[in-house]
C-alpha positions in Angstrom: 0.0 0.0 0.0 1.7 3.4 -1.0 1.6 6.0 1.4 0.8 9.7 1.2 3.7 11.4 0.5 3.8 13.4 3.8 4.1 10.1 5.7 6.0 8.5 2.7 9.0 11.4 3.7 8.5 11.3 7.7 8.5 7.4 7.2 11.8 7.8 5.2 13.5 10.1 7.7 13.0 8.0 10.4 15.1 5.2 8.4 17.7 7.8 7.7 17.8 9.5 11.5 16.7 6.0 13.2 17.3 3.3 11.3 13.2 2.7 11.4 12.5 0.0 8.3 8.8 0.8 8.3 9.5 2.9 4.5 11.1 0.0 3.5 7.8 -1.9 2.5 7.5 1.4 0.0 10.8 1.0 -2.0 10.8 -1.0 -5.0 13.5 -3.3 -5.7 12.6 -7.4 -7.3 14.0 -8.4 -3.5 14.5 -6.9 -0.3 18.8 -7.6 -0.2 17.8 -5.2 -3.4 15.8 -2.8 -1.3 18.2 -2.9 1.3 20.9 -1.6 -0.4 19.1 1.4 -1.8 18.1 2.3 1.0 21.2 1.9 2.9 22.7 4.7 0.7 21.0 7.3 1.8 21.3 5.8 5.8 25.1 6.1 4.7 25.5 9.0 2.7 23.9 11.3 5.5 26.0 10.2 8.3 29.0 10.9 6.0 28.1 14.1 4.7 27.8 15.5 8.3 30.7 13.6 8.7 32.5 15.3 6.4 31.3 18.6 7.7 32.3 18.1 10.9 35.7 17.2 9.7 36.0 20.5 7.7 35.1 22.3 10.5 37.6 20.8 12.9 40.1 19.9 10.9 42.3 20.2 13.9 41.4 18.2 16.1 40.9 15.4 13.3 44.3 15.4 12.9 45.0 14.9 16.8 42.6 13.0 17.4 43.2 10.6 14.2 40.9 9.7 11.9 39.6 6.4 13.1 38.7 7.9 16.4 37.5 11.4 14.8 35.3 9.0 12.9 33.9 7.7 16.2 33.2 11.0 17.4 31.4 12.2 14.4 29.5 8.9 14.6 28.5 9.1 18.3 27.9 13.2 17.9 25.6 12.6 14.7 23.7 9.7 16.8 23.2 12.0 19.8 22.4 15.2 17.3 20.1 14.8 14.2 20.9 17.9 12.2 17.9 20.4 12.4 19.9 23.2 10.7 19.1 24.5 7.4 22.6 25.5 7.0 25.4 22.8 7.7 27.8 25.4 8.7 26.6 25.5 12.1 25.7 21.8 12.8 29.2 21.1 14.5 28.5 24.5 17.2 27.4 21.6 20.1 30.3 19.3 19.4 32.2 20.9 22.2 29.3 20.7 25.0 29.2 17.0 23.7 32.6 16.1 24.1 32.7 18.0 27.7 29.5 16.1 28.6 29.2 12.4 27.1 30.6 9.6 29.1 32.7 8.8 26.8 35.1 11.5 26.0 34.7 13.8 29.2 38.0 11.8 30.7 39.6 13.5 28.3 39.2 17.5 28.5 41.4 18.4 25.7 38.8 17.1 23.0 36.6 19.6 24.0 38.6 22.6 24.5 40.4 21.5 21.5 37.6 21.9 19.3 36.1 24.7 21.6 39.1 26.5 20.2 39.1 25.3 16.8 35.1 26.8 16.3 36.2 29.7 17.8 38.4 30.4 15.3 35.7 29.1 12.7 33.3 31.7 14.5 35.8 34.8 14.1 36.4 33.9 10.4 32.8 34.4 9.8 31.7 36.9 11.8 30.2 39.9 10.4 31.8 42.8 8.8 32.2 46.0 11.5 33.8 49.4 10.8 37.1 49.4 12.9 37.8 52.3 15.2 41.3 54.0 14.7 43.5 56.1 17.5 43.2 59.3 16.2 39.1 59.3 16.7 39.8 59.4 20.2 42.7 62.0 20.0 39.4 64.6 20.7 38.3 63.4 23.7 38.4 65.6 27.1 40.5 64.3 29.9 37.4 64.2 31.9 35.8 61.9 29.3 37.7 59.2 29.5 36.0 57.6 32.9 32.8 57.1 31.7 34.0 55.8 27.9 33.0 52.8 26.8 34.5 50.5 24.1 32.4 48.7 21.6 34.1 45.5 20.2 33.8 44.1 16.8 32.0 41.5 16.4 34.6 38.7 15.1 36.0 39.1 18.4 35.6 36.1 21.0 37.4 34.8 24.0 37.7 31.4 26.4 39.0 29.8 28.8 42.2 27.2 28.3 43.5 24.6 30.9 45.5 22.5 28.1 47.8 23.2 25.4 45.6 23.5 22.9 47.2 26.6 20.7 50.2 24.9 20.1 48.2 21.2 19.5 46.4 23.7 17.1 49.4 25.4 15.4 51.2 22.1 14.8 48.3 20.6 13.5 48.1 23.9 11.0 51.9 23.3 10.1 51.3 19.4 9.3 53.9 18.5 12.4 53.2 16.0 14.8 51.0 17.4 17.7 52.4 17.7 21.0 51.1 15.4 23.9 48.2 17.0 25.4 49.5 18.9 28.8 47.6 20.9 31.3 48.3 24.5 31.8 49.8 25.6 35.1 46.7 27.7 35.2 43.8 28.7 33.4 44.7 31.3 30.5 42.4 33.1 28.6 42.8 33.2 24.4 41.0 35.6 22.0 40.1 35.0 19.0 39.5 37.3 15.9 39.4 38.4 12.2 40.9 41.3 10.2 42.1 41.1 6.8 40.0 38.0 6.2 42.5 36.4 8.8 41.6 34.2 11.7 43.9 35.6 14.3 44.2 34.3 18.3 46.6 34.8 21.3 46.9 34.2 24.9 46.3 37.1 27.3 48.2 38.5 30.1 45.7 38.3 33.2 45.4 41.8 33.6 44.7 42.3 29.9 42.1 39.2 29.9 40.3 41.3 33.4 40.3 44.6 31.4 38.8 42.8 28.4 36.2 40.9 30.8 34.9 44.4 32.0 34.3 45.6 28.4 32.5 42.7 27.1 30.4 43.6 30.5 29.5 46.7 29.3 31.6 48.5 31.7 33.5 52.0 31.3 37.2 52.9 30.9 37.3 54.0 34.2 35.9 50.7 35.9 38.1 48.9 33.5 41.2 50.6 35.3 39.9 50.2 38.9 39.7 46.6 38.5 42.9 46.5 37.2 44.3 48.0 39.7 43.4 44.9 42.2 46.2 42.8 39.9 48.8 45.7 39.4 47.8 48.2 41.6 46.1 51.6 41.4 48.9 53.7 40.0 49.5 51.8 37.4 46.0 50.4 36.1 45.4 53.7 33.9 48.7 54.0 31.7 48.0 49.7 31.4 44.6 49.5 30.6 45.3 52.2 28.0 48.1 50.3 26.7 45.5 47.7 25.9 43.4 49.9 24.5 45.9 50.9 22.1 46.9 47.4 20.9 43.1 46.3 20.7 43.0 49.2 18.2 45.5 48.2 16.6 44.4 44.5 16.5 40.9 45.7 15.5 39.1 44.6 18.3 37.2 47.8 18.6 34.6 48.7 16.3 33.2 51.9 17.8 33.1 53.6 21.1 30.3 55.3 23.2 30.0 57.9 25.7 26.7 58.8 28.0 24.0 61.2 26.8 25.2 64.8 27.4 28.8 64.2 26.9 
């Protein structure tokens, strides 16, 4: 009995997703070893497709992780995550939660921060397009301004958290070398990520850098910026630091724009 076509194509993505035979009674084919087969390349060819994307995506951690076992996690991600995305480009954004959280792979931390890292990267390169802001448009501002500034960063512009060394797992991967074992950091570091030029750029940051940065991306001003610095460096030196920053986030095109309150 044929089906109508809205449960002929629910029936079929069940078989895909699941594995559910109940469309195969709808396939023709002189036997079902015949049947079989045709349907089993469409069961294959999605799991390698998303495969294939997630491999694109984190090429990096492929190459770490080797391909057998980057095949097993692609395998075990696509079984725990049907794709509901329109777009393929962002079907590999919870990889990272999954390889923090699934029994399997949360004994080893690196995976996740690994490819944490590597979408981040992915992320910046595709963020949108900003204007950038250059010195000399704040070269007019009163001295008296400067405490209640605050700094609007572009939008390619991300940071996280890092307890392993993932940046120079990443970088040898990125120059075909072997990958170096997977080491914890003596402490927790913070790495941004961003884009100018069409170039994916990152670094580690200082701590006091990484705390003045924190307070932007909180919406605070220049002058909170400095007095929270000042618990790491102390208060006479916060200012002439956190403006150091500022100028090489300029320069690195972190900031897009800048803002001051109504009045000012």
């Amino acid at each position: 009995m044929n089906l109508p076509l809205k449960l002929t194509q629910s029936a079929f993505q069940q078989y895909v997703l699941e594995g559910d035979r109940m469309i195969a009674a709808q396939i023709t084919g002189p036997d079902a070893a015949c049947r079989d087969i045709r349907l089993g390349i469409y069961f294959s060819a999605y799991r390698l497709r998303l495969t294939d994307v997630l491999a694109s995506d984190f090429a990096k951690l492929k190459r770490f992780a080797g391909e057998q076992r980057f095949n097993e996690i692609a395998r075990d991600y696509i079984a725990a995550y049907p794709s509901n995305f329109r777009n393929v480009r962002w079907y590999g954004g919870g990889l990272p939660a999954f390889l923090r959280e699934d029994a399997r792979y949360r004994g080893e931390p690196v995976l996740a921060e690994l490819a944490s890292f590597e979408w981040a990267i992915g992320l910046a390169f595709d963020a949108p397009d900003a204007p950038l802001l250059g010195l000399q448009a704040l070269g007019g501002l009163a001295a008296e301004q400067w405490a209640n500034l605050h700094l609007l960063l572009h939008p390619s512009l991300d940071t996280l958290a890092s307890s392993w060394n993932v940046t120079a797992i990443w970088q040898a991967a990125d120059t075909d070398q072997p990958p170096p074992c997977p080491e914890p950091a003596p402490r927790t570091r913070v790495i941004a990520a961003w884009r100018r030029d069409h170039t994916a750029y990152f670094r580690s940051l200082p701590e006091d850098e990484a705390l003045a940065l924190e307070k932007v991306r909180a919406g605070c001003s220049f002058g909170e910026m400095c007095e929270a610095t000042a618990s790491l460096i102390g208060k006479d030196a916060s200012a002439a630091r956190v403006a150091e920053c500022l100028q090489t986030w300029i320069n690195d095109g972190w900031i897009a724009d800048y803002a001051l309150p109504s009045g000012e």
